[in-house]
N, C-alpha and C positions, 0 to 999 in steps of 0.2 A: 489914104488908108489909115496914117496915122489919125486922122482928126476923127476919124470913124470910132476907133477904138476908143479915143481920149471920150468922145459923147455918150458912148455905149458905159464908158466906164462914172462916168458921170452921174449917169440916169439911174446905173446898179446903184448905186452910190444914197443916192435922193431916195431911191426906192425904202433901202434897207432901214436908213434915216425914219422914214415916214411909219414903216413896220415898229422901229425898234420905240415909236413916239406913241404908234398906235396902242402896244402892245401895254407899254408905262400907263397909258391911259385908262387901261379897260381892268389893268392888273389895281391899278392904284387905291380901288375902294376896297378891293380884299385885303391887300396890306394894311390897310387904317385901319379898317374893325379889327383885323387880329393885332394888331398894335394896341388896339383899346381892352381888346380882352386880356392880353400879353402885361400890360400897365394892371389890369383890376389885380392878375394874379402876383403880380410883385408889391400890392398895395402902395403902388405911386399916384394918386388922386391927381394932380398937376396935371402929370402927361396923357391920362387916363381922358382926362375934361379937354387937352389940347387936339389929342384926335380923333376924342367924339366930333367936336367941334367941327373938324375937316370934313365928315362928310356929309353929302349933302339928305336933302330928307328921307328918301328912301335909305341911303343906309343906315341910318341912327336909326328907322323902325326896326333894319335886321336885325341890328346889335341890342334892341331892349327884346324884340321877341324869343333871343339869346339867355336873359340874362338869368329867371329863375334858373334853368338847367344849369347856369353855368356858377350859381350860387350853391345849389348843391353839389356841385363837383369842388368846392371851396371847401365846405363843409366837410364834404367826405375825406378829404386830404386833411382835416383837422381831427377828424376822429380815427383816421389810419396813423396818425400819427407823423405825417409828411409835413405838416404846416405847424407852427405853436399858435399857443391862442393869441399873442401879439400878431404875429405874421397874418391871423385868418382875420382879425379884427382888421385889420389895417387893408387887408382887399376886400373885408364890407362895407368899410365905410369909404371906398373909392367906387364901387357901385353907385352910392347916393350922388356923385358928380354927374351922372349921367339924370337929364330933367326926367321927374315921374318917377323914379326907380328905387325911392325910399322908402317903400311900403314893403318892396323885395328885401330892400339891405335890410329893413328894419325886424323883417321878418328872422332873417337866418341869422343875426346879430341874438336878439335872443334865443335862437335854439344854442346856438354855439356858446354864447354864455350859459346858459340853462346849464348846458353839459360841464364847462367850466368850475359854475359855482357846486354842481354835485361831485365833482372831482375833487376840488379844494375839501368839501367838507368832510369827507373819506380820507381826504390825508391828512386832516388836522385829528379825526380820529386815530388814525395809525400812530401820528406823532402821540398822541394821549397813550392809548395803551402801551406804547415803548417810554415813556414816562420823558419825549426830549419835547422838554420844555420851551430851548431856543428854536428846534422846528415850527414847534406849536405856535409861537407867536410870529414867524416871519410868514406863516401861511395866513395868519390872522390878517396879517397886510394886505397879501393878493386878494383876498378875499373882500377885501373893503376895498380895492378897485372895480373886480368884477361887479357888485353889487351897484354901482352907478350905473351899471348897461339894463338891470333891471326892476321893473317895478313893483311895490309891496307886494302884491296880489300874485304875481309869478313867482317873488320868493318862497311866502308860503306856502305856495301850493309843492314848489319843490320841495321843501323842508319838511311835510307829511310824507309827500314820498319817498324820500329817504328815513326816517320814521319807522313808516310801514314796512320797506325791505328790510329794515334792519333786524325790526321784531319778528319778522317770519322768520329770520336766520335765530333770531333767539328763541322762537319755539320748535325749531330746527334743530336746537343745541349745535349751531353751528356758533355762539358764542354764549359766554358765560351771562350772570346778572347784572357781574359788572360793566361789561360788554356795553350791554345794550343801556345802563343808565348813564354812564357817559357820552352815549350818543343824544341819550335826552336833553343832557346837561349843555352841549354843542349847542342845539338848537333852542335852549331858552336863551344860552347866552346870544346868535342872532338873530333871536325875534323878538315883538313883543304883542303878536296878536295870535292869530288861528292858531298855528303853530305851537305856539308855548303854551299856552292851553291845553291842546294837542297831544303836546311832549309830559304835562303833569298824569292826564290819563295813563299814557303809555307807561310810564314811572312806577306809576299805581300799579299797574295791570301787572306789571314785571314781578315787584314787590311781591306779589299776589300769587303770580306764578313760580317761584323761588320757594316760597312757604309749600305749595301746596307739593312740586316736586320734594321736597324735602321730607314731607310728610308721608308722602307715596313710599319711600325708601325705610320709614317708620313702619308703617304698614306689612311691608312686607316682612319684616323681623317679627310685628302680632302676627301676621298670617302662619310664619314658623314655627309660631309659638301656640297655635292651632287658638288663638284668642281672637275667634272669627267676629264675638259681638264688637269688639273693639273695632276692627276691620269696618264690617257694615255702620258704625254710628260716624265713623271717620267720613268715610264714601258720602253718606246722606250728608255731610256737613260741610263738603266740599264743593263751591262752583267752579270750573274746570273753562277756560280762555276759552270763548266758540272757536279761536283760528290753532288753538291746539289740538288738531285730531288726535295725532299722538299720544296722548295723556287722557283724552277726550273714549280712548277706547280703551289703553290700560287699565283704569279708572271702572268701565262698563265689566272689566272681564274680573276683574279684584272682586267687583263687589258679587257679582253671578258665582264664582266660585266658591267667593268666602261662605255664598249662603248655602250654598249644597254644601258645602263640607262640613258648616255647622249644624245643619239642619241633621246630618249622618254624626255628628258628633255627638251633641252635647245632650242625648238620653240617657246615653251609659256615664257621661261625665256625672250629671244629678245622679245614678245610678249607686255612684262608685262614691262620692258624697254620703251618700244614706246608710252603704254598705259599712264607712270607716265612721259614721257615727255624727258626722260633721252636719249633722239638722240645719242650723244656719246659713252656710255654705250653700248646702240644699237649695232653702228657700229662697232664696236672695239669686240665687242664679239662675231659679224656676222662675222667679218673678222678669228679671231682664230675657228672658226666652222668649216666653210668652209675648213680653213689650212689644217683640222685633217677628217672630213668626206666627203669633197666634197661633190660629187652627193647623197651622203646617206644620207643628210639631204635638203628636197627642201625651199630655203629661198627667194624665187622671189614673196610670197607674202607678206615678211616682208620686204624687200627690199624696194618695189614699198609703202609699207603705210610708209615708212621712207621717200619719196621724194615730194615734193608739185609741183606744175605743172611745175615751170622754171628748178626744177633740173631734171625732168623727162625728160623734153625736149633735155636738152645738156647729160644726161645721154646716151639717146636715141642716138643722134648725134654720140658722140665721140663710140659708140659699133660698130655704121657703118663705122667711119670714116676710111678712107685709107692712113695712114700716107705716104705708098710709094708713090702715086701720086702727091703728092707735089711738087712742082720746088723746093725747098729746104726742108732741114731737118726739122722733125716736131718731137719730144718725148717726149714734157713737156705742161702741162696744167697751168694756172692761170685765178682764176676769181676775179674780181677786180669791186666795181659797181660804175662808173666813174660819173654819174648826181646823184646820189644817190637817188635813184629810189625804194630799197629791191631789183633791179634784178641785179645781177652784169653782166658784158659783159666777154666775155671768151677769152684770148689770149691764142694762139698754138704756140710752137716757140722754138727752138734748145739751150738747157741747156748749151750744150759750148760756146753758145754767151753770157753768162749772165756775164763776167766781161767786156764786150765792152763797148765803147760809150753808144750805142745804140742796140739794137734787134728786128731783123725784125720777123715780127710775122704776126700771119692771128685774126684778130680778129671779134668775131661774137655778135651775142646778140639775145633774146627772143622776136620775135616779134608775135605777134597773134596766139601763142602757139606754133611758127614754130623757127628752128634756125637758123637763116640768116647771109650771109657773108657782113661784114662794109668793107672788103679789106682788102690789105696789105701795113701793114707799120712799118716803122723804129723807135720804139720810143723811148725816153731818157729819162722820165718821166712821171709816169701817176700822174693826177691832182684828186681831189675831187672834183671840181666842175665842170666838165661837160670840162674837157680839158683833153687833152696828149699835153705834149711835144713831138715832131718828127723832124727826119732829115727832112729839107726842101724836097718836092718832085725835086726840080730844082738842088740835090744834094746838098753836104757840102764843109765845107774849112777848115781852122785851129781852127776855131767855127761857127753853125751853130744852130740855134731854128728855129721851126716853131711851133705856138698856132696853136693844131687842135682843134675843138671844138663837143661837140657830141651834139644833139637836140633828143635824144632816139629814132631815126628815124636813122640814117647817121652821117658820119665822114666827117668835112670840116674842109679843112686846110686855115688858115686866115691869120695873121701877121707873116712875115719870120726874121731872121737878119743873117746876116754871114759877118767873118771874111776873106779874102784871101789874106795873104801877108801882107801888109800894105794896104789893100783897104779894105773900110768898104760897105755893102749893105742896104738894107733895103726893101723888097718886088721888087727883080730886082735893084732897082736905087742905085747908087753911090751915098754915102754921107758919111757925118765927123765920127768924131769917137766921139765924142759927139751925134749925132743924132743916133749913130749905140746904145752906151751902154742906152741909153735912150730905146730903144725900148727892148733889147736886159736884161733891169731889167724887163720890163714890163711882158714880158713874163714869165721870171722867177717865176716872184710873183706870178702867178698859181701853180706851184710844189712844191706839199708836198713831205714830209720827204719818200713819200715811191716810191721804185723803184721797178723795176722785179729784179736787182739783189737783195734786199732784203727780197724778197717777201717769201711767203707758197704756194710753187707747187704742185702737184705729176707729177711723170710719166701718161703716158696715159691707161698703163696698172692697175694700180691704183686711176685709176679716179671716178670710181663709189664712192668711200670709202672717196674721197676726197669732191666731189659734195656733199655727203649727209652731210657732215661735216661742209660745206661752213660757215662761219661767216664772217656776213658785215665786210666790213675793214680791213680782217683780224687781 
């Protein structure tokens, strides 16, 4: 009986042996691959390589068929904040122990850097704007280590995109100008291609957008100040960042308003000009209206109370006049009031003659509310008292005057003298040169100090503005 028991308990015995050897046996490749994945996440490469090693082919295929997922759970604990970026580097480079599997490690080694170096440079900005100098440069360190995990071509490309975030935050006015040019500043100092380049643009563009909010805030003070053309010539003069919507519509809505509200303004403003006497003021404000609304604003009844009857007249005149029909060139206006009358007489006559002798001109005058032609003539001087100096009608010589004289009726040409050669004139006749300079001061002593080359023109296209402007004597 006993030896029954002693066998029985024997064979239990063998049995449980054989279980407990079976069991190690079947157990033992699950334990090694979690050994190997247990090793990648402690980043010990050694033991990591020692029990890939143990098992045999089928298990190493399970443990790389493993290994992306088990590279982003690596990842993810370094962007949770579970892992640092030593500890996550250290179990990707214990993945590359494993044959074949570098292209995995190598893979999430740069995102994980990637993430790294745009952390670093966020806090070398922070240290910047908190002005700590010794932060600033011990990040400068970490940062030249990460930087050997990746290659130029990945830097830059990071280094625009943070760039680009930044500047959206600065047209976000989530940070100031200075803001975002020390982040430019960041990134010339690690770069030296795409990027800094890049970062000079962005600089620019800041620059640019700094001025022009600045201006905006200008703007709004003329807008207060109901100085709407200021408002719209700003607007037209401003190109506006395409990624700044914001400004991009402020900008659309300033200028829409400024123009309705000047367009409702500024009639009675000229109105109220004309009313206090202020002509100049008038005209000069009619003129910038006009520039900016043309036909959108009708100013032909302020016009016409800005004119008294003689400027209306030659106003009138020169709108119809046909400068091409002239025997000669006609582009420049002057009114000049020669018997001193308050009306002045109007000379027509070619701007590029104005350093001649003399300038042939059509000149007219205000007669019985009509503008009438006095003819054409060559003058050399206009007089104040009811004279012009002019080439003799019998033409000229090496010196020639003729006194024409005006009666506010007509031009008559009176006393001539000329020079020719050694031969002196004097109305046709041959005489001394005593008798010549005798006539020849006489004449003179009519002409004042003012010429048409010295004179206040305009063009003819500008003549309304000039007409309503007129002051005797210039």
């Amino acid at each position: 009986m006993k030896n029954g028991w002693k066998k029985l308990f024997i064979f239990s015995l063998i049995f449980i042996l054989l279980e407990v050897i079976g069991t190690v046996l079947v157990m033992m490749p699950f334990y090694t691959r979690n050994m190997v994945f247990k090793n990648i996440d402690k980043g010990n490469s050694v033991k990591t390589k020692g029990y890939y090693d143990m098992l045999n082919d089928s298990g190493q295929d399970k443990v790389c068929s493993y290994l992306d997922d088990f590279g982003a759970t690596i990842c993810q604990k370094y962007i949770d904040g579970k892992k640092t970026y030593e500890e996550t580097m250290a179990s990707l480079d214990s993945i590359k122990e494993i044959e074949g599997s570098n292209q995995i490690a190598e893979k999430y080694i740069k995102d994980v850097a990637s993430n790294e170096y745009k952390k670093i440079i966020m806090e070398i900005y922070e240290a910047d704007m908190q002005r700590d100098s010794n932060k600033g440069y011990a990040l400068k360190s970490e940062l030249d280590v990460v930087k050997q995990r990746l290659d130029n071509s990945t830097r830059e490309k990071l280094m625009i995109e943070i760039l680009n975030d930044k500047y959206k935050g600065f047209l976000a006015e989530e940070i100031n100008g200075d803001g975002i040019l020390d982040m430019c500043a960041i990134i010339q100092d690690n770069s030296y291609y795409e990027a800094y380049d890049y970062s000079n643009v962005i600089a620019s563009n800041a620059e640019s957008v700094v001025v022009y909010r600045s201006l905006y805030s200008q703007m709004q003070e003329a807008y207060a100040r109901q100085d709407y053309l200021d408002v719209l010539e700003k607007c037209n003069d401003i190109a506006v960042d395409n990624w700044d919507e914001k400004y991009k519509k402020l900008f659309e809505e300033m200028y829409t308003s400024a123009y309705e509200e000047g367009r409702e303004y500024y009639p009675g403003k000229i109105d109220e000009f004309i009313m206090t006497d202020n002509k100049e003021a008038a005209v000069e404000l009619m003129k910038e209206v006009e520039a900016v609304y043309g036909n959108d604003i009708d100013l032909k009844n302020a016009q016409n109370n800005l004119l008294s009857d003689w400027q209306q007249v030659y106003v009138d005149f020169i709108e119809s006049y046909d400068a091409s029909s002239s025997s000669h060139t006609i582009n420049t206006l002057l009114l000049y009031d020669i018997n001193d009358d308050d009306i002045p007489e109007m000379f027509l006559f070619d701007i590029a003659e104005i350093e001649n002798t003399y300038v042939n001109c059509e000149v007219y005058n205000v007669n019985k509310g009509k503008c009438k032609s006095l003819g054409y003539q060559k003058i050399i001087n206009i007089c104040d008292d009811g004279y012009l100096i002019t080439l003799p009608a019998s033409g000229g010589g090496d010196e020639a005057y003729a006194l024409t004289s005006y009666d506010g009726e007509k031009l008559t040409e009176g006393e001539d003298c000329k020079k020719v050669g050694d031969s002196y004139y004097v109305n046709g006749q041959d005489v001394s040169d005593a008798d010549y300079l005798s006539v020849r001061t006489g004449i003179l002593a009519h002409a004042s100090a003012y010429t048409i080359k010295n004179s206040k023109n305009s063009d003819l296209e500008n003549a309304r503005e000039y007409i309503m402007l007129f002051e005797n004597k210039n």
